[in-house]
Each structure stands twice: as C-alpha cells, then as structure tokens.
N, C-alpha and C positions, 0 to 999 in steps of 0.2 A: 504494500500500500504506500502511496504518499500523498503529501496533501499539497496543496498550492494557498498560499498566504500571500496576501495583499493587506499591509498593514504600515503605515508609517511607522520610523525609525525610533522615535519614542514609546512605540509598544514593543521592540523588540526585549525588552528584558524579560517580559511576559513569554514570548516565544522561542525564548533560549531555554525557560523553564519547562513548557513544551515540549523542544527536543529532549531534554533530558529528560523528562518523563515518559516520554515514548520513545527510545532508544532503537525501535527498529521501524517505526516508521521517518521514512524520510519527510523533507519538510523543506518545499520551494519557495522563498522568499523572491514573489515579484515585484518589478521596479525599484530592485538598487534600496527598497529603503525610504522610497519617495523623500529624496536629498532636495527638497523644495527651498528652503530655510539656505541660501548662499553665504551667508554672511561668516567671516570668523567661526564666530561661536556657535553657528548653527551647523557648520561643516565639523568640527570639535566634534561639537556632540551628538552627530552622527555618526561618523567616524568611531568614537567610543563606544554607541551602540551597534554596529558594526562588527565590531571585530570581540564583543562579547555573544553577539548572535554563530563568529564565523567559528567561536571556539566547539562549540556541537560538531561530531564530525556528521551525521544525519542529515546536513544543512547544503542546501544549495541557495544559488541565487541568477536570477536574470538579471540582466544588465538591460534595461527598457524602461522607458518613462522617460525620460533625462530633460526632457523638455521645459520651459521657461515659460511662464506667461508674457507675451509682448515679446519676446525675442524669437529671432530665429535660432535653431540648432547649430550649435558651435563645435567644433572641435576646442577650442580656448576656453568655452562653456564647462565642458564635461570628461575631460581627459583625467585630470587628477582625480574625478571620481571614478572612473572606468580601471585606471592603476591604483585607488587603493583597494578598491574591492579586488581584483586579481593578485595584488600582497596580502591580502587576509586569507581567501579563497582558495586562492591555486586560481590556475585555469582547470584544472580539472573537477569544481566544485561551482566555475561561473560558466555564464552563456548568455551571448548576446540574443535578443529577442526583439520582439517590434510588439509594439501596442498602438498600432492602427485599428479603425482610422483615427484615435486621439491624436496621436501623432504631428498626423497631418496638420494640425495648426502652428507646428514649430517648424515642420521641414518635411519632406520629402524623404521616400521611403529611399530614396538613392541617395540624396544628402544625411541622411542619418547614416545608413549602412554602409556608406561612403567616408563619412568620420569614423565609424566602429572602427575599420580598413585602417584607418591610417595610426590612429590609436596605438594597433593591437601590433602593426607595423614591426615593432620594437620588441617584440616577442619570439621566438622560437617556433620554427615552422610545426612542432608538436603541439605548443600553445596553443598557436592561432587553429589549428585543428580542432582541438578540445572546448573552446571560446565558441567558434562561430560552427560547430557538428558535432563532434563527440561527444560531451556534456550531456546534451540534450537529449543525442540515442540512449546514450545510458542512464538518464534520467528516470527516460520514458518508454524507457525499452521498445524501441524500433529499433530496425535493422532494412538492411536495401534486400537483404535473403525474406525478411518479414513482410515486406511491401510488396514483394515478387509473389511469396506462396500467395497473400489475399488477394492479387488480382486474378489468379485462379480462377 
C-alpha cells in the first residue's frame, strides 16, 4: 500500500509521525511541501520540516507545484528548492511531476519540464534517471514489461 499526501510543510511533523507509525506503508508527499512562504524564514522553516519528514525512510516526494502566484516559472524561482529536496531525499526517494492544468498559470508544461532539465542538469546520469522515471516506476510499480502484458 501507499498513500499520497498533499499537505503543506507545516503539517509535516504530523506526517513524519505517520510514517513512523506505519513503517510499511509508504507515504508520497506531493508538491515539494507546498514551499509557498519564499521568504528567509519561510524557506528555514521549511526546509526544517523537510528534512525531518525526509528522515522516515517510507517517504517519498514529488517535486511539482513550484509555482508563484503572479510570477512566471523560474528556474532562479525554484532550483535551490528542487537541490535541497534531492540532498535530503536522494534522487532515488524524489520525482519530478506536473500538476496541470494548475500549472499552467505559472508556465508551460515545457517551461517547467524544461527548468526540471536544467536543474537536474548537475546530477549524475543515474540521478537524473531516478528524478524524472525511476522513482516513480518504483513508486508505483509500473514497468514498460507491465504496460506491455495490459495492452494484451
């Protein structure tokens, strides 16, 4: 079993407690944490609740939402948060995702997936595997052999 959680980053202490109480279900934190709060102190204490959520090994997370109200999708926006979640995580605990059509009011599915790219750039061709496909097969347990038998 796992669950998929959508919960801002100030409820993550609740959700660390979670993982450790359920030690075999897994447990997908989507969007990053919703890192909305830019500021100093709001990146802080994310950040804190972050990397106390990333200490559960049960834990995964997408990397999706990143978006700003009013701004377009930056790579100058969202890089230092894309690199600290993959220093907390691993790549093989993150995964890039898309949460369209939200999205679409900061950028473009190729403007975002296009900053992930350049991002992730900086990573190890194993990494960037794991980030934008592996993660997520194993997540979710899909396979290209899995996809193949169900069109059967």
């Amino acid at each position: 079993m796992h669950f998929d959680l959508q919960t801002a980053w100030w409820n993550l202490g609740e959700a660390a407690r979670l993982a450790r109480d359920f030690p075999r279900t897994l447990i997908i934190l989507n969007h990053a944490g919703l890192p909305s709060d830019r500021s100093a102190t709001g990146l802080a204490s994310w950040r804190a609740a972050m990397a106390r959520f990333a200490s559960s090994p049960n834990v995964r997370v997408k990397i999706s939402g990143l978006g700003r109200h009013g701004r377009a999708w930056s790579v100058d926006d969202n890089r230092w948060i894309v690199e600290e979640i993959v220093a907390m995580f691993g790549a093989e605990r993150a995964m890039f995702a898309s949460n369209f059509p939200v999205d679409s009011l900061c950028g473009s599915f190729d403007a975002i997936f296009s900053g992930f790219k350049q991002i992730a750039s900086r990573y190890s061709e194993a990494e960037q595997r794991h980030l934008f496909c592996d993660t997520a097969r194993e997540t979710y347990r899909t396979s290209r052999l899995s996809r193949s038998a169900a069109a059967q």
